[in-house]
Kinemage of the C-alpha trace (Angstrom):
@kinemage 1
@onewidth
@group {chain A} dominant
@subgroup {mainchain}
@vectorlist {calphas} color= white
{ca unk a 1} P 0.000 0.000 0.000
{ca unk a 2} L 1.062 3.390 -1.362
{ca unk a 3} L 1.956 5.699 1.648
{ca unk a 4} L 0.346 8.644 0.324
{ca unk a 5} L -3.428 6.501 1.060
{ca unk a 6} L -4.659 7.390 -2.227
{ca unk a 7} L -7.809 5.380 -1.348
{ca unk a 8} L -9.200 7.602 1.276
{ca unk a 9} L -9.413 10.581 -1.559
{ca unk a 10} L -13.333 11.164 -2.084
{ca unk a 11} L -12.683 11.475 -5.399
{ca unk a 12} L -16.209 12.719 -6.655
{ca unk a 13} L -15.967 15.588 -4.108
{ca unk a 14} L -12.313 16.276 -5.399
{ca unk a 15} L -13.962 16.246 -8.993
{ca unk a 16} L -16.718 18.753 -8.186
{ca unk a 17} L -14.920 20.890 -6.317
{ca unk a 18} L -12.671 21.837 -9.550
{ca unk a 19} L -15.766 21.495 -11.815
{ca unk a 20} L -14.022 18.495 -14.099
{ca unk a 21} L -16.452 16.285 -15.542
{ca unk a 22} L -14.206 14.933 -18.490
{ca unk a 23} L -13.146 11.183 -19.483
{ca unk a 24} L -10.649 9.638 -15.926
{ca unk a 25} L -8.996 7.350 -18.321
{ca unk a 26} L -5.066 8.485 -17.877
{ca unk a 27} L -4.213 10.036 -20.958
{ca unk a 28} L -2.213 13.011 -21.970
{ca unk a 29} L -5.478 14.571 -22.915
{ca unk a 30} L -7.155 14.210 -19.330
{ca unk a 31} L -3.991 15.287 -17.035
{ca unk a 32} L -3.831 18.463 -19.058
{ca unk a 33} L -7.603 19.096 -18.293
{ca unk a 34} L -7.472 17.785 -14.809
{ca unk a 35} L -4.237 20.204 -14.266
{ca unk a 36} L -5.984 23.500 -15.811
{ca unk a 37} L -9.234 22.779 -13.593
{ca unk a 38} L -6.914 22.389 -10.810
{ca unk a 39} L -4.904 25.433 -10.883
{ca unk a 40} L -8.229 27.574 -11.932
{ca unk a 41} L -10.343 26.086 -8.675
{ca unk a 42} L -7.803 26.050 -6.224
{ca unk a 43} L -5.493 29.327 -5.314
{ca unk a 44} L -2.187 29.140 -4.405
{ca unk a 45} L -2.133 30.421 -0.145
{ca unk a 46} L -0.960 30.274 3.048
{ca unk a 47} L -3.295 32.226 5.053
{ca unk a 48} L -3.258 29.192 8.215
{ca unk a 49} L -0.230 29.934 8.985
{ca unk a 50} L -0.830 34.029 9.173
{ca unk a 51} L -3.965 32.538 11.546
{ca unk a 52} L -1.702 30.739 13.798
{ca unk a 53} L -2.781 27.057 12.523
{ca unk a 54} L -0.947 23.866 11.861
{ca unk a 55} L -0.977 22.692 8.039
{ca unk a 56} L -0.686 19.181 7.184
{ca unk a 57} L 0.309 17.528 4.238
{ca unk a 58} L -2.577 14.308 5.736
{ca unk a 59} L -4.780 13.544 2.846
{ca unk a 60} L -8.135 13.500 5.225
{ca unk a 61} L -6.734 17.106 6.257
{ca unk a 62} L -6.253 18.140 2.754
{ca unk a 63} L -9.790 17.066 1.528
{ca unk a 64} L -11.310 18.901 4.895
{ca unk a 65} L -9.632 22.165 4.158
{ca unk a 66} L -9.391 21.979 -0.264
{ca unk a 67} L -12.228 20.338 -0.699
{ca unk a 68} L -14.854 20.478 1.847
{ca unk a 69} L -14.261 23.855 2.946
{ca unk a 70} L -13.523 25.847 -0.342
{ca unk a 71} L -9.508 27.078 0.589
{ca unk a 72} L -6.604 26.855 -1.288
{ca unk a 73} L -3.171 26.035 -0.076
{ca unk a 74} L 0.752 26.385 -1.003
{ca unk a 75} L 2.673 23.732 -3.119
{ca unk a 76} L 3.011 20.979 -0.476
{ca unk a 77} L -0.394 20.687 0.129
{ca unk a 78} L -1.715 20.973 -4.010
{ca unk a 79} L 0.949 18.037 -4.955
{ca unk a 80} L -0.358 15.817 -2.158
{ca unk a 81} L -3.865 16.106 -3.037
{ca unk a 82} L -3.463 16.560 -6.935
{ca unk a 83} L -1.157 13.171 -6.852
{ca unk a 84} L -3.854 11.359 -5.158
{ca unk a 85} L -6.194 12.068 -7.798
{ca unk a 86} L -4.029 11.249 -9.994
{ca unk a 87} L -2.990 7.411 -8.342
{ca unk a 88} L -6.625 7.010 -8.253
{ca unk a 89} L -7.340 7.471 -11.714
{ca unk a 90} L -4.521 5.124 -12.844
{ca unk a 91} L -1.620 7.621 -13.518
{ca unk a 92} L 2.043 6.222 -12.803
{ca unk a 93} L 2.810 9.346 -10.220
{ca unk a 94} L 6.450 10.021 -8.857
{ca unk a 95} L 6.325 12.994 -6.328
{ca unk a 96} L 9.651 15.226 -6.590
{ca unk a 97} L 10.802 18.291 -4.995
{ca unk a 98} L 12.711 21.827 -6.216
{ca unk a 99} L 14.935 24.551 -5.565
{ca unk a 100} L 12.991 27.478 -6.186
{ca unk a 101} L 15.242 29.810 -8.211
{ca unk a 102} L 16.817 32.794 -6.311
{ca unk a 103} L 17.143 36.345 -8.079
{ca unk a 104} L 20.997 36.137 -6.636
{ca unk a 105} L 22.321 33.046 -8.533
{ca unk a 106} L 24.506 32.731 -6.676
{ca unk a 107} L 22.445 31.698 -3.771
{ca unk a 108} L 20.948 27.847 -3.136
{ca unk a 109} L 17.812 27.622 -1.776
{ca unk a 110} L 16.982 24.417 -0.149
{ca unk a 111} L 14.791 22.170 -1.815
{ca unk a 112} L 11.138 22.841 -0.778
{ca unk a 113} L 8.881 22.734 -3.766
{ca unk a 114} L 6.538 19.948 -4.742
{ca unk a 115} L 5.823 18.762 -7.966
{ca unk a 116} L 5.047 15.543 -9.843
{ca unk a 117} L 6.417 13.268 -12.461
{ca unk a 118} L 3.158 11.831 -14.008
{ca unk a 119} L 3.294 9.111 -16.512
{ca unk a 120} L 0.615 9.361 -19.890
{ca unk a 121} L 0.394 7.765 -23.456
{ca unk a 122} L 2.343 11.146 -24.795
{ca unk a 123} L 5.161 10.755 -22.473
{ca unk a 124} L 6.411 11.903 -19.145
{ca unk a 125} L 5.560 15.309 -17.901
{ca unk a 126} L 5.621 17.099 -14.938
{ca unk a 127} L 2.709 18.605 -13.274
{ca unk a 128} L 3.396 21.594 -11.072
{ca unk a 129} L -0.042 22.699 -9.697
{ca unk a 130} L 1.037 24.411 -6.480
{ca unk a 131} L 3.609 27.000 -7.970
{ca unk a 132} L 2.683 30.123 -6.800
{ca unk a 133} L 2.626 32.213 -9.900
{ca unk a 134} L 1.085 29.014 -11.750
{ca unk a 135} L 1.694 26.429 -14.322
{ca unk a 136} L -1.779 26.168 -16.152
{ca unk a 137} L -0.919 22.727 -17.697
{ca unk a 138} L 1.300 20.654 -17.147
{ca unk a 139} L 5.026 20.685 -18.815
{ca unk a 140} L 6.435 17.286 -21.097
{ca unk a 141} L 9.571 16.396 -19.599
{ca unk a 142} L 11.739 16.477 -22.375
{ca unk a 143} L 15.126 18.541 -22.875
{ca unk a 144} L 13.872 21.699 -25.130
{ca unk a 145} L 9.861 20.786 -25.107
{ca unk a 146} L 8.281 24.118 -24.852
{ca unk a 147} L 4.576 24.449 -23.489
{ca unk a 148} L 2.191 27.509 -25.063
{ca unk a 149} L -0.038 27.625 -22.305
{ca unk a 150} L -2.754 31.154 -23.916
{ca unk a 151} L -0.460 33.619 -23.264
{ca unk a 152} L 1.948 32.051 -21.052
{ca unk a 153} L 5.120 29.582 -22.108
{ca unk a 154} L 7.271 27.237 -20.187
{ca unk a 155} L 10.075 24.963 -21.372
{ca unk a 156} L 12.265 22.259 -19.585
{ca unk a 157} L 15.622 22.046 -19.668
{ca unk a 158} L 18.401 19.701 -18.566
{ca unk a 159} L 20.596 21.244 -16.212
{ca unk a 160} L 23.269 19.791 -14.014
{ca unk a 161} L 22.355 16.008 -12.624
{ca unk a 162} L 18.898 17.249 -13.428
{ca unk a 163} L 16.231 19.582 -14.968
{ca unk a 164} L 15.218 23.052 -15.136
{ca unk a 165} L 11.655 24.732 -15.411
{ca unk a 166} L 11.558 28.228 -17.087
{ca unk a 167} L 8.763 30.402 -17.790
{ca unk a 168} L 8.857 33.184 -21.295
{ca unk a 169} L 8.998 36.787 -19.604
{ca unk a 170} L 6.995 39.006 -22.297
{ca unk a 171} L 10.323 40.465 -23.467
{ca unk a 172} L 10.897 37.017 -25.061
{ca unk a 173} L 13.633 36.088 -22.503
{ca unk a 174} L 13.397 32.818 -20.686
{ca unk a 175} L 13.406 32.882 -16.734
{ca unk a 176} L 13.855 30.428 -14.176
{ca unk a 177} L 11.154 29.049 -12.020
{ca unk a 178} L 13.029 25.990 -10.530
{ca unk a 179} L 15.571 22.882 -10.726
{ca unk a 180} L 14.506 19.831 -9.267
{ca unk a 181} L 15.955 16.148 -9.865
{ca unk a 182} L 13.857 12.787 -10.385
{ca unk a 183} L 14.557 11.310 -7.128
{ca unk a 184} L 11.066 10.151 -5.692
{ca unk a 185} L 9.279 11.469 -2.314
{ca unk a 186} L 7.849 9.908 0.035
{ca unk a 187} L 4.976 11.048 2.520
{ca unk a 188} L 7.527 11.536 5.330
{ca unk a 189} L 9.464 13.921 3.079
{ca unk a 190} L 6.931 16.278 2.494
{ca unk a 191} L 5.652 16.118 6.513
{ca unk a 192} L 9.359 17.307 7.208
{ca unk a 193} L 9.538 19.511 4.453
{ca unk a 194} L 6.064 21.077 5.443
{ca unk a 195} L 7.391 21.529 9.023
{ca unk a 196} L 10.171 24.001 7.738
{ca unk a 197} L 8.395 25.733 5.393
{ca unk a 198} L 5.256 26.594 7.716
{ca unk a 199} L 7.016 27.182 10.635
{ca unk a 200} L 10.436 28.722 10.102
{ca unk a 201} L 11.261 32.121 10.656
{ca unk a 202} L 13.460 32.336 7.377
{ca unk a 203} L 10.400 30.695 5.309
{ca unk a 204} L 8.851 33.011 3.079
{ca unk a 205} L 5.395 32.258 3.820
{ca unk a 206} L 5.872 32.726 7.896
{ca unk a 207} L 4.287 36.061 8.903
{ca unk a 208} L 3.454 37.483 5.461
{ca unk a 209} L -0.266 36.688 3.680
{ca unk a 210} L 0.529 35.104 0.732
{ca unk a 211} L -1.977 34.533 -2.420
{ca unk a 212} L -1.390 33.890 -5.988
{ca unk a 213} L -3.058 33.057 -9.010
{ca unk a 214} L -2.487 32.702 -13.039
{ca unk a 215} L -4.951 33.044 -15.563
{ca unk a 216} L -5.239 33.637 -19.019
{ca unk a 217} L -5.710 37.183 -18.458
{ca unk a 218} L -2.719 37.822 -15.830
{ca unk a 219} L -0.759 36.797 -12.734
{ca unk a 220} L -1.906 37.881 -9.487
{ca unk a 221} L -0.043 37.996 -6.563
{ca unk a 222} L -0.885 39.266 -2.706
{ca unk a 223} L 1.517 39.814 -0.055
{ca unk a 224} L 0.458 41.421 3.021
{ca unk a 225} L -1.403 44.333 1.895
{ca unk a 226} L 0.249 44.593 -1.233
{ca unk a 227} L -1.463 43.968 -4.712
{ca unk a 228} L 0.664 43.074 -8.069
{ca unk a 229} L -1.065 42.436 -11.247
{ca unk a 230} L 1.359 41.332 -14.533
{ca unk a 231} L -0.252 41.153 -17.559
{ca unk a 232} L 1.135 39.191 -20.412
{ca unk a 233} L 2.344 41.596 -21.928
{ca unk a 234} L 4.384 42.800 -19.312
{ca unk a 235} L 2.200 45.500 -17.423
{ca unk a 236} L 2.200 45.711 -14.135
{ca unk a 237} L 0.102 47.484 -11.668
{ca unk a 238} L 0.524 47.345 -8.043
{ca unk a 239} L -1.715 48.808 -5.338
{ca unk a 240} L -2.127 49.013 -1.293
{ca unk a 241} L -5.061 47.525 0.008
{ca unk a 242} L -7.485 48.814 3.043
{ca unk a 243} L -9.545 46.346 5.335
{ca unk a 244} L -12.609 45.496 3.291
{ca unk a 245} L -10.581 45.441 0.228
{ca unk a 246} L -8.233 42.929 1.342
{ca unk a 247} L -11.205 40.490 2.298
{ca unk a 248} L -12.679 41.130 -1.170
{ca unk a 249} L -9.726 40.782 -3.087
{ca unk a 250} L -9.184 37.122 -0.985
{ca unk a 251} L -12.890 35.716 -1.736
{ca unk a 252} L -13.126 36.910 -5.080
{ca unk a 253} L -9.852 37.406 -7.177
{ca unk a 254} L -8.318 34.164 -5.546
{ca unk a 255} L -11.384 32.795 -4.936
{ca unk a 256} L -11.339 31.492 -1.111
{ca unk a 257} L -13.895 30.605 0.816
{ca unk a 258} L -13.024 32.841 3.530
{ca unk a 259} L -15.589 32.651 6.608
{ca unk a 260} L -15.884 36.069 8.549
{ca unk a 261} L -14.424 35.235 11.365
{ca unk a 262} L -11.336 34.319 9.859
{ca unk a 263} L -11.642 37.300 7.600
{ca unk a 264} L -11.340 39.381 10.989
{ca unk a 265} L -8.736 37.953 12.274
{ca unk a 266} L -6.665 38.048 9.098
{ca unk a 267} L -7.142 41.732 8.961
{ca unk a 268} L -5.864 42.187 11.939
{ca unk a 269} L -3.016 40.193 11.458
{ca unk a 270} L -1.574 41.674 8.531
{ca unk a 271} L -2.425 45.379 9.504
């Protein structure tokens, strides 16, 4: 037995909360539509850990907090629950992990990223639902395959012992998102990983809000109080948010389900 427990995903409620009612044979065809309704459903946050909560990487807490109760969560949490789905609908699913690339290249960054290596009729690819400034689809793992996503493009790249994610800037240049190698994950190693990243002082999602989303129509990211909207074509407009406009921004740009009493005590917290 797998220990991710695949079999205690509610897989129907998984399926209606994203809205996918396609074919759950695993083909190329269905991870690419399972991966978009992902990533459109389900923001990119960490908004527990700004309210003083635990997050687990446990499947049961996963579908009680994604599914059941309509919130989002950061990259440990989305590849935990999005490889589930995809073990239960027959996918050959190797969970991985990445250094997130620094602006100082110089700097390493420790490897605390999740992703997948998912297995289809077309190939290999890698499905990256919980980056925070989103993958739409997922990415074929192949050296030089490049991924028109609308607007957006990604390619893969080998690099070093391993591989490379980049995403196409609108000035045409490519930039990188992450490295990561194909050495597989196991349950334990995203519980430890998830206990540095949500509780460190030097983590980047400890005592800032932290929301993101990618559509067709632009990246959004929140931090604290701040606002950024990109565009695809480069434009960017950044603004300060008050009380009621962070609340609004949360429910209905990103989507959570955002009860007001947590809403209160979020404000609060990142005033």
């Amino acid at each position: 037995m797998s220990d991710w427990h695949p079999e205690r995903l509610d897989l129907d409620a998984y399926l209606a909360r994203v809205g996918y009612t396609g074919p759950r044979e695993p083909t190329a065809a269905a991870l690419r539509a399972l991966h978009r309704a992902h990533t459109e459903a389900i923001p990119f946050e960490n908004l527990d850990i700004v309210l003083g909560r635990e997050i687990s990487v446990d499947l049961d807490d996963l579908q009680d907090k994604i599914v059941r109760r309509g919130r989002g969560g950061y990259c440990l949490e989305h590849a935990a629950l999005f490889g589930a789905v995809l073990d239960r609908l027959g996918f050959p699913v190797v969970r991985l992990n990445a250094r997130i690339a620094a602006a100082d290249a110089s700097k390493i960054r420790p490897r605390t990223h999740a992703l997948l290596r998912v297995g289809t009729d077309g190939g290999p690819w890698i499905a990256d639902v919980g980056f925070g400034f989103g993958v739409p689809e997922p990415v074929p793992l192949a050296d030089g395959a490049v991924s028109e996503q609308g607007p957006w493009a990604y390619r893969i790249e080998r690099y070093g012992p391993g591989w490379r994610l980049l995403s196409r800037e609108a000035d045409g240049t490519w930039s990188p998102l992450h490295t990561f190698i194909e050495d597989p994950q196991h349950w334990v190693d995203y519980f430890t990983t998830n206990y540095f990243v949500s509780t460190h002082a030097t983590s980047p999602f400890v005592g800032h809000a932290v929301a993101m989303r990618t559509t067709d129509a632009a990246r959004t990211r929140l931090r604290g109080r701040e606002l950024t909207t990109i565009a695809p074509d480069g434009r960017t407009d950044v603004r300060a948010l008050d009380d009621d406009s962070l609340v609004a921004v949360l429910r209905g740009t990103f989507g959570i389900a955002l009860p007001d009493d947590d809403a209160k005590a979020l404000v609060t917290a990142v005033r």
